[in-house]
ZAROMAR-667799 format. One record per residue (C-alpha): x, y negated, z; residue in three letters. Coordinates in pm, whole numbers, padded with zeros to 5 digits, always signed. Layout:
<pts>
XYZala/...
</pts>
This chain:
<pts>
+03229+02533-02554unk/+03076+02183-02614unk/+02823+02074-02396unk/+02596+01693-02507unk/+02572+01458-02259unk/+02300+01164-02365unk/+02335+00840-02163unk/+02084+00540-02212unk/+02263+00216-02260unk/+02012-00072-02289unk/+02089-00414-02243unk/+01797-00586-02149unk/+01635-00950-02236unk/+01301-00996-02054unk/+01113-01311-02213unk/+00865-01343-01944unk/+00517-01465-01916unk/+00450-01535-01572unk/+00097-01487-01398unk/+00083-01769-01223unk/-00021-01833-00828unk/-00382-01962-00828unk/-00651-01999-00591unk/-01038-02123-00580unk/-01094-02389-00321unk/-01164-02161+00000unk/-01515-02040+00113unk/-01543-02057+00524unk/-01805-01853+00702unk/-01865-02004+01046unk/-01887-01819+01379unk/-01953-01984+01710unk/-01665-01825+01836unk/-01275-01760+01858unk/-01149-01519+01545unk/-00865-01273+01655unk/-00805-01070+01340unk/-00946-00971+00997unk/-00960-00666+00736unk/-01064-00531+00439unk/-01202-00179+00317unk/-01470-00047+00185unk/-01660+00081+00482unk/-02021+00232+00327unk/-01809+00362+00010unk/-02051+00142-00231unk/-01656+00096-00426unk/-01740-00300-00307unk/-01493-00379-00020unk/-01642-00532+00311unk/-01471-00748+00562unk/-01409-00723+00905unk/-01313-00945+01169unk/-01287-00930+01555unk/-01392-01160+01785unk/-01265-01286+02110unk/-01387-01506+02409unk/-01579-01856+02356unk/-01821-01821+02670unk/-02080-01721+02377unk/-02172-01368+02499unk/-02407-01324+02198unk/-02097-01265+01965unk/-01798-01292+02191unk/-01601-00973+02152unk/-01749-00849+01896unk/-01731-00628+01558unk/-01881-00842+01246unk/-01880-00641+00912unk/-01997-00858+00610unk/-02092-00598+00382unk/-02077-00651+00001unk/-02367-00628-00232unk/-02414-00546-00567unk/-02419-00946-00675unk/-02042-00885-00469unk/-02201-01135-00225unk/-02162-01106+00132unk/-02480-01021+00299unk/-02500-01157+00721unk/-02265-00949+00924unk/-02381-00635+01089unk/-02224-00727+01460unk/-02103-00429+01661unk/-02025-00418+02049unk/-01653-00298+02124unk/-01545-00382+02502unk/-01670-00731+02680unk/-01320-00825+02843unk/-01127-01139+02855unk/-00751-01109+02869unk/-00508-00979+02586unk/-00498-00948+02195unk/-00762-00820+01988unk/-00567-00681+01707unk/-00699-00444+01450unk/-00595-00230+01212unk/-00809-00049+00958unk/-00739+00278+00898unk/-00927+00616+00811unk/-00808+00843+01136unk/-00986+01171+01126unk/-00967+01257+00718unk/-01316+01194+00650unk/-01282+00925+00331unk/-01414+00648+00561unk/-01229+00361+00714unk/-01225+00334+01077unk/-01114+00041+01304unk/-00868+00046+01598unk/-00811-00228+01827unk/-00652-00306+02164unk/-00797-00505+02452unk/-00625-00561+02778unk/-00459-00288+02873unk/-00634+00012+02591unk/-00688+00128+02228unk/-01046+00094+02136unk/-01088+00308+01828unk/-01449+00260+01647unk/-01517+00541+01460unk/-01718+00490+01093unk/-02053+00756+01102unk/-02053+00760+00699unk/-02378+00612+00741unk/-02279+00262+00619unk/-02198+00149+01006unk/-02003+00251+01317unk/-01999+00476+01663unk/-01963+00355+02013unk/-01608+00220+02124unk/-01334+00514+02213unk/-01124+00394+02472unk/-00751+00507+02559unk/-00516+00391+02817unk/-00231+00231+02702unk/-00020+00033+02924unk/-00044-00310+03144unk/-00112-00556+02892unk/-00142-00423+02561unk/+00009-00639+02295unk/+00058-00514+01970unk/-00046-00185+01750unk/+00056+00005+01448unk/-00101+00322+01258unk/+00103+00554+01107unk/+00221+00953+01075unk/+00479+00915+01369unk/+00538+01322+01394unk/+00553+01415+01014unk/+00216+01639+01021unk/-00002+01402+00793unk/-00229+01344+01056unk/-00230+00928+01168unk/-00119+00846+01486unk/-00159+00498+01713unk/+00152+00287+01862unk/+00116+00024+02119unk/+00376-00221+02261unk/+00277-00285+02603unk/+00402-00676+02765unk/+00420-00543+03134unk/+00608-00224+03067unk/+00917-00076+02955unk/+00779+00168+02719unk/+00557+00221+02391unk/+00309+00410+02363unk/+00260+00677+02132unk/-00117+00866+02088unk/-00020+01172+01880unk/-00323+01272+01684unk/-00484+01592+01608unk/-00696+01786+01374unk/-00964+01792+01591unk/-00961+01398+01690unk/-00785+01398+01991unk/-00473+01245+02102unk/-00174+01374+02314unk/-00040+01054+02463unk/+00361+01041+02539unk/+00574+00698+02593unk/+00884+00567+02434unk/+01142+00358+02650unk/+01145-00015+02517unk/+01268-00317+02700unk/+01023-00527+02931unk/+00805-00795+02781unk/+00727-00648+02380unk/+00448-00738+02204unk/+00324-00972+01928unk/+00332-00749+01620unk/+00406-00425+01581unk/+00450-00232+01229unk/+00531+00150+01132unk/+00673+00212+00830unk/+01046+00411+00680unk/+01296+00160+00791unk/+01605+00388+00687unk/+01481+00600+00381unk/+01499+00906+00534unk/+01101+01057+00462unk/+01052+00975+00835unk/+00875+00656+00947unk/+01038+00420+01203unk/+00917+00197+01476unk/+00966-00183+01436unk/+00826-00427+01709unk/+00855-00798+01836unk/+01086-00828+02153unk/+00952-01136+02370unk/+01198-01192+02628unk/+01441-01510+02647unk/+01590-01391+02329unk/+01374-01286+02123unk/+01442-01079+01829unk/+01311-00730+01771unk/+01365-00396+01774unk/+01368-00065+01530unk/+01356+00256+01738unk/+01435+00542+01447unk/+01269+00875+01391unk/+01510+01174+01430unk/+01506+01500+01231unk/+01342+01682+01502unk/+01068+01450+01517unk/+01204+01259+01875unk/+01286+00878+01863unk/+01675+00719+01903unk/+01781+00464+02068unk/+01596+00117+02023unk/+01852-00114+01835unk/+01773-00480+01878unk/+01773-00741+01558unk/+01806-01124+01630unk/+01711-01388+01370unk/+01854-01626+01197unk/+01786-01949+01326unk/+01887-02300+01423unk/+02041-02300+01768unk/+01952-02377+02055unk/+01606-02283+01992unk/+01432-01954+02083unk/+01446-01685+01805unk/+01131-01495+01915unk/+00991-01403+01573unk/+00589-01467+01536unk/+00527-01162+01273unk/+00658-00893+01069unk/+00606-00818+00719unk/+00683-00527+00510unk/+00752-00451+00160unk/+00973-00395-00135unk/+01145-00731-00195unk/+01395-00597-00404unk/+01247-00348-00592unk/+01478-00062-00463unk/+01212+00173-00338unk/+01333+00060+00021unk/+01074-00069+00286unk/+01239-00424+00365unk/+01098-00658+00653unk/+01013-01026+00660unk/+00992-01253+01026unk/+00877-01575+01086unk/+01014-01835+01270unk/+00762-02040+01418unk/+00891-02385+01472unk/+00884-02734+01260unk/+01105-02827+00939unk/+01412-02832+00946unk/+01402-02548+01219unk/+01131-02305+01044unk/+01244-02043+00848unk/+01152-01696+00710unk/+01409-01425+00803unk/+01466-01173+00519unk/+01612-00833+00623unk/+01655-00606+00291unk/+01758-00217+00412unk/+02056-00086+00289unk/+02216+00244+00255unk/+02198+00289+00651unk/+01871+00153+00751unk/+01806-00250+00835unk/+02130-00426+00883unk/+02222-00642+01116unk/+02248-01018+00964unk/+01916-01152+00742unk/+01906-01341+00449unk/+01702-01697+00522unk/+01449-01899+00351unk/+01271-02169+00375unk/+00966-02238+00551unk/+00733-02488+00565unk/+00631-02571+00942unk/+00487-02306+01207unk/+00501-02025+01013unk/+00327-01757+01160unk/+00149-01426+01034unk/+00290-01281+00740unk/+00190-01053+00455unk/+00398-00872+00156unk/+00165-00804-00136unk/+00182-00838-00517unk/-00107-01085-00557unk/-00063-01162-00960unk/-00014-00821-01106unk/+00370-00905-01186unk/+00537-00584-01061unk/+00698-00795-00774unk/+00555-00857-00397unk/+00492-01245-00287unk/+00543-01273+00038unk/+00195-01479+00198unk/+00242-01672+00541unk/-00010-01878+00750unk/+00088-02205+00897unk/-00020-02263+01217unk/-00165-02618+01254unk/-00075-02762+00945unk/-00391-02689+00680unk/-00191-02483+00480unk/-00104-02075+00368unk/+00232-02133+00175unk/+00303-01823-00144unk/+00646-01715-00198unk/+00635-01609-00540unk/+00861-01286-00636unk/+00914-01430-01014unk/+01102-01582-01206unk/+01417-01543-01004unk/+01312-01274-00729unk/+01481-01456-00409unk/+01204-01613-00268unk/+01355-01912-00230unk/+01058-02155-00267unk/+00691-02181-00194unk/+00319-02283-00335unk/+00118-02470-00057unk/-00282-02323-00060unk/-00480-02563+00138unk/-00669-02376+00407unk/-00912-02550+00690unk/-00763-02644+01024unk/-00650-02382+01283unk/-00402-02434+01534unk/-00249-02088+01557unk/-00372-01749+01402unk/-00303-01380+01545unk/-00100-01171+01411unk/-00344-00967+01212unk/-00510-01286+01097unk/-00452-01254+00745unk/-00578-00970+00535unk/-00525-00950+00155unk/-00729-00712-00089unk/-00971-00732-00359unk/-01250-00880-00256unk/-01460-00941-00603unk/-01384-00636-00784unk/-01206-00855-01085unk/-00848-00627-01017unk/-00690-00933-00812unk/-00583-00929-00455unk/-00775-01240-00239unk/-00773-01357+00066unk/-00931-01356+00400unk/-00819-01523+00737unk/-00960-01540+01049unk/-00946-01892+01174unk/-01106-02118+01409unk/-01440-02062+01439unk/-01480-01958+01085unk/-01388-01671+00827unk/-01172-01816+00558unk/-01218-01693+00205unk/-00956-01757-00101unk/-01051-01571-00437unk/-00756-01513-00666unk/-00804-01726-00990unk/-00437-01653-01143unk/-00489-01490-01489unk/-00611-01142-01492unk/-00246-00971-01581unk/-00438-00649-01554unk/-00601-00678-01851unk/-00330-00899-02003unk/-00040-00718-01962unk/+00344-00952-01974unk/+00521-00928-02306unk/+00846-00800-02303unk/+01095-00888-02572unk/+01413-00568-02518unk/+01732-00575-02713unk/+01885-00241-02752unk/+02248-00179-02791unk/+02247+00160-02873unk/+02319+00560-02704unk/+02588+00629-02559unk/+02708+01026-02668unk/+02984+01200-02479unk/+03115+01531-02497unk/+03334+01792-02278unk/+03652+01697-02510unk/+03595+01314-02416unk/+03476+01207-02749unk/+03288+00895-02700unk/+03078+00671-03004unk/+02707+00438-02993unk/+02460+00610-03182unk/+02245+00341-03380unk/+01870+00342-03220unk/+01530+00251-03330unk/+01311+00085-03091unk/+00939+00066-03144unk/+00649-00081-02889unk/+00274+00053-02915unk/+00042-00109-02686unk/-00314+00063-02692unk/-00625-00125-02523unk/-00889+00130-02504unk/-01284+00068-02440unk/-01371-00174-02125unk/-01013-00169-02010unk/-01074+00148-01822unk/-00721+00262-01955unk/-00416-00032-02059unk/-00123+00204-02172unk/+00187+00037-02358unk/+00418+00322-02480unk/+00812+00223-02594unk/+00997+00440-02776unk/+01332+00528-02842unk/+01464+00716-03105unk/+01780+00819-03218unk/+01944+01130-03456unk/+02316+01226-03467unk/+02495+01545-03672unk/+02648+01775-03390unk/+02816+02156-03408unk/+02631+02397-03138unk/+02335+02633-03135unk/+02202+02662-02778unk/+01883+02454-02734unk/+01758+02251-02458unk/+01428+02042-02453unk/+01154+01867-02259unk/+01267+01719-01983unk/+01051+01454-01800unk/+01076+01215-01548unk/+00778+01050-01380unk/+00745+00736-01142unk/+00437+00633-01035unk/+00335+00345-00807unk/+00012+00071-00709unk/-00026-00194-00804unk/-00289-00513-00801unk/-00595-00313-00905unk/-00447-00031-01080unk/-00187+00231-01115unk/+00133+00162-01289unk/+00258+00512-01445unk/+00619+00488-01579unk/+00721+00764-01804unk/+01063+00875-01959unk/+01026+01162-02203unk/+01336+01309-02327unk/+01462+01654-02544unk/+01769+01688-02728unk/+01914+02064-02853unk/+02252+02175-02960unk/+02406+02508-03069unk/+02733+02639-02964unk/+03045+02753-03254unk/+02735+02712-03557unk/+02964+02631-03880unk/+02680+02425-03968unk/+02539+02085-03829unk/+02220+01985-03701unk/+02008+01686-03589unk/+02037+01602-03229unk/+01709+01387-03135unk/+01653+01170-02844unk/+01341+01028-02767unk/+01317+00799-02463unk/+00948+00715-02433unk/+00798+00472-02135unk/+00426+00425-02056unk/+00276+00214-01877unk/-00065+00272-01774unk/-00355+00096-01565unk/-00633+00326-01441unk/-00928+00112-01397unk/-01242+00227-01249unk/-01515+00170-01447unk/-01799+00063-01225unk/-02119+00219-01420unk/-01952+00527-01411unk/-02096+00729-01060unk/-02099+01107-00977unk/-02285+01382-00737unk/-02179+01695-00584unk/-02382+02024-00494unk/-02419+02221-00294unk/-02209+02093-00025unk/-02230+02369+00198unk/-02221+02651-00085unk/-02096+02979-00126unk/-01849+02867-00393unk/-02024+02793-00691unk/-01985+02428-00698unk/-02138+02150-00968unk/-02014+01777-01047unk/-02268+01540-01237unk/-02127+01256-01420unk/-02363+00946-01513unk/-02183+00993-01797unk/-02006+01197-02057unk/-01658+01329-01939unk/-01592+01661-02129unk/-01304+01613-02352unk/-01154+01343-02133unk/-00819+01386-01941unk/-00883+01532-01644unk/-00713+01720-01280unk/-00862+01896-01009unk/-00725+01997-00683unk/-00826+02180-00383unk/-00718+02120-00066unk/-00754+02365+00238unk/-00803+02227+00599unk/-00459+02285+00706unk/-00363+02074+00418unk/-00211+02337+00181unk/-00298+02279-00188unk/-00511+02656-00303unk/-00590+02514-00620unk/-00459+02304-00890unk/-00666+02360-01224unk/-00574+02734-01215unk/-00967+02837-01082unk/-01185+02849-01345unk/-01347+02520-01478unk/-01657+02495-01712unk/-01846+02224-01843unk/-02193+02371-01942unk/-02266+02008-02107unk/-02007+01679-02168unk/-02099+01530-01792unk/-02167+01896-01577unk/-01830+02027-01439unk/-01892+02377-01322unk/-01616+02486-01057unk/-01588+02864-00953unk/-01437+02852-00541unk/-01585+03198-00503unk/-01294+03376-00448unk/-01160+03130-00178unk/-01217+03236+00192unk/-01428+03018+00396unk/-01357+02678+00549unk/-01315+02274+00540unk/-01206+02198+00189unk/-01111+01865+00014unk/-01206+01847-00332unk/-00993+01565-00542unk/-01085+01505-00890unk/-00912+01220-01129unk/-00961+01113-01490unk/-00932+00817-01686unk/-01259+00706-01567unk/-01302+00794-01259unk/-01125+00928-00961unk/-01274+01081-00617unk/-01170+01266-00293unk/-01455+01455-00140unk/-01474+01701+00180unk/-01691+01999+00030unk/-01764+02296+00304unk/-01735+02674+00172unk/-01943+02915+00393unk/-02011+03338+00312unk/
</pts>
């Protein structure tokens, strides 16, 4: 018996057109008062983001440690910050993280002060609830968010300077936390970050060791959901001086699918540097790759900022007037720099810099919290979103073996669509591959697909491969074999006219979604989600649309409870909590 195995050969020549790395002069908001750290989310869910930024101590008790949120409005201006009380104490970090803790859709802000978490809770009234405050440990110096027990609920991290632990707040469905403690040497802090350190589906603790040599550490998630053994990383850099690293980055640098991390090392040229560690098969090794650096580098960021595919890596430079850009094209090593000019600040925290869309125009900007002011860079590098990079590829044919070790190149066609529809709501560029050879079987195999699907800048990349092929088994006869490799690329924009509604929210299960505008017809998923999280519904319920913008869903049968409702189309997506009651 004969048996077709189809292998893809493609030698590939990119000709590439480069977005390049460009920024307006900056905008600076001042504050009569020291800036700790900075975010950006979209906090009243207007789809404008907002920025935060926490204050600390400048003997100015009218905004000394403080919440300011400069909400957007609809000329994507920043109104006057809405200030917010959070805890009036002098000593430690004030580190935040933005994240959305108890599954409601809206962003909520956790912080640390002296010795606790403060978590600020968003009321999904377009502002925030009183500070929650959690032990931690004697000075608490550095915090993380993350899903540190596999149960898709977040959970909090803290380093803590005076003792030889982390701690861990476990969250829970019901929004509170079980608090246990890791061991970790004395004197940790600095910056802390959660993420999958050894591609194993289980995310991994990585955190800034301050001792005499500094370094830091990666304690590993087990299987059974306990923590290993720290292991301790030192940097590469030019003896004798300390290697206590000032931040840690994270992101792809390589594109492998691998998290990868990035330190800084915070002295003057020639000593500065950037420490590149790039995971391999076993987790982060032990030696870095070095770059670089112009002088005090200090926070640092990993973010596609010019819709290229490929992450720059963004750094702050204490004292010097500058935020340097490593750009991840044309060769991908990072092995040089743009200098942004920024106003004066002698050092920044390490959640100083905060990197999002701030304008709505699909590029990532910049905010920084600096001295005395919030700094503002808007991304002016060409809008690659709606200009996608032109790819010249040079195909040298298919590859065809079978079980007797017959081997020959099939010739191939090669064909490139690229489809701009209305408003840019939708960018798709399909490539094709096509080829047809004579073979002797009868069995038939077809449609096979393979899907990958990833952010990025303002949209969502989908890449596609399509393939079917058939063959028959001892026919006396021959047949055309077909191969069709097809790849798509697609941007799903949301188009900001475009808004919805949702009633009734309680109901008994009959449950209506208006459109502003016509949908019917249009690609389209729903999914329902029950409040332990298991999926009871996935376009299998029955859906009507009584007119072209009126979706009619039928949850009648479904018992009651907490539901999440998630709907996505070319136009517009949404995630919405909808309550079933008898």
């Amino acid at each position: 018996m004969f048996r077709l195995i189809c292998f893809l050969v493609i030698s590939v020549f990119p000709v590439f057109s480069f977005a390049q790395i460009s920024f307006l002069p900056f905008e600076s908001k001042p504050l009569n008062t020291y800036l700790q750290s900075v975010g950006i989310a979209d906090f009243n869910r207007d789809n404008r983001n907002d920025l935060a930024v926490m204050t600390g101590f400048s003997n100015n008790p009218e905004i000394d440690f403080k919440l300011l949120v400069y909400y957007q409005n609809q000329q994507r201006k920043f109104d006057s910050p809405i200030m917010y009380a959070t805890v009036d104490n002098f000593q430690g970090s004030r580190d935040m993280v933005v994240h959305d803790l108890n599954a409601d859709f809206y962003p909520d802000i956790v912080f640390i002060f002296q010795d606790s978490v403060g978590i600020i809770y968003n009321d999904q009234n377009g502002g925030f609830m009183p500070v929650v405050k959690m032990y931690s440990g004697v000075i608490t110096s550095a915090l993380a968010v993350g899903d540190l027990n596999h149960d898709g609920i977040p959970d909090i991290a803290t380093t803590n300077g005076n003792e030889q632990f982390l701690t861990l707040f476990i969250g829970s469905a019901n929004n509170t936390y079980s608090i246990s403690h890791l061991p970790a040497p004395y004197n940790c802090g600095r910056d802390m970050e959660i993420a999958d350190f050894n591609y194993d589906g289980l995310y991994d603790l990585a955190y800034i060791y301050a001792g005499l040599t500094g370094g830091f550490y990666i304690t590993y998630q087990q299987t059974d959901g306990t923590f290993g053994t720290p292991q301790f990383f030192l940097p590469d850099v030019t003896e004798p001086l300390p290697t206590l690293p000032y931040s840690l980055g994270l992101g792809d640098l390589n594109a492998d699918g691998k998290m990868d991390l990035v330190t800084s090392s915070p002295w003057n040229t020639p000593y500065c540097n950037l420490n590149l560690w790039f995971q391999g098969a076993n987790g982060i090794p032990g030696q870095p790759q070095t770059r670089p650096a112009y002088d005090i580098p200090e926070p640092v960021e990993v973010t596609d900022i010019n819709c290229d595919g490929k992450p720059e890596i963004m750094v702050l430079n204490g004292g010097w007037l500058k935020m340097t850009v490593y750009d991840g094209n044309p060769t991908g090593d990072y092995s040089s720099y743009h200098q942004i000019e920024i106003p004066y600040c002698t050092h920044y925290g390490a959640k100083g810099l905060a990197v999002e869309d701030l304008n709505g125009d699909g590029m990532k900007d910049v905010a920084i919290a600096g001295f005395r002011e919030v700094v503002i860079l808007y991304n002016n590098a060409p809008k690659s979103v709606f200009q996608p990079v032109s790819t010249h590829i040079y195909l040298s044919g298919v590859q065809t073996t079978v079980q007797s070790d017959t081997a020959f190149t099939i010739p191939a066609s090669f064909t490139r669509t690229t489809i701009d529809t209305v408003d840019y709501v939708r960018l798709v560029r399909f490539d094709s591959l096509v080829t047809t050879q004579y073979w002797i079987e009868k069995i038939i195999h077809q449609d096979s697909v393979y899907l990958e699907e990833k952010t990025t800048c303002a949209g969502v990349l989908k890449d596609t491969i399509f393939s079917n092929y058939s063959y028959s088994e001892f026919s006396p006869a021959g047949i055309d074999t077909v191969l069709v490799f097809s790849k798509v690329d697609s941007f799903f924009l949301p188009r900001p006219t475009l808004t919805y509604s949702m009633y009734p929210n309680p109901g008994n299960g009959e449950l209506f979604v208006k459109f502003s505008d016509n949908l019917y017809l249009n690609f389209h998923t729903v999914d329902l989600y029950a409040s332990d999280g298991k999926r009871v519904g996935a376009n299998t319920y029955q859906v009507i649309w009584p007119t072209a913008s009126l979706l009619e869903l039928d949850f009648k049968h479904l018992p009651a409870d907490v539901y999440v409702l998630k709907f996505a189309s070319e136009k517009i997506s949404f995630t919405e909590k909808w309550v079933k009651v008898d």
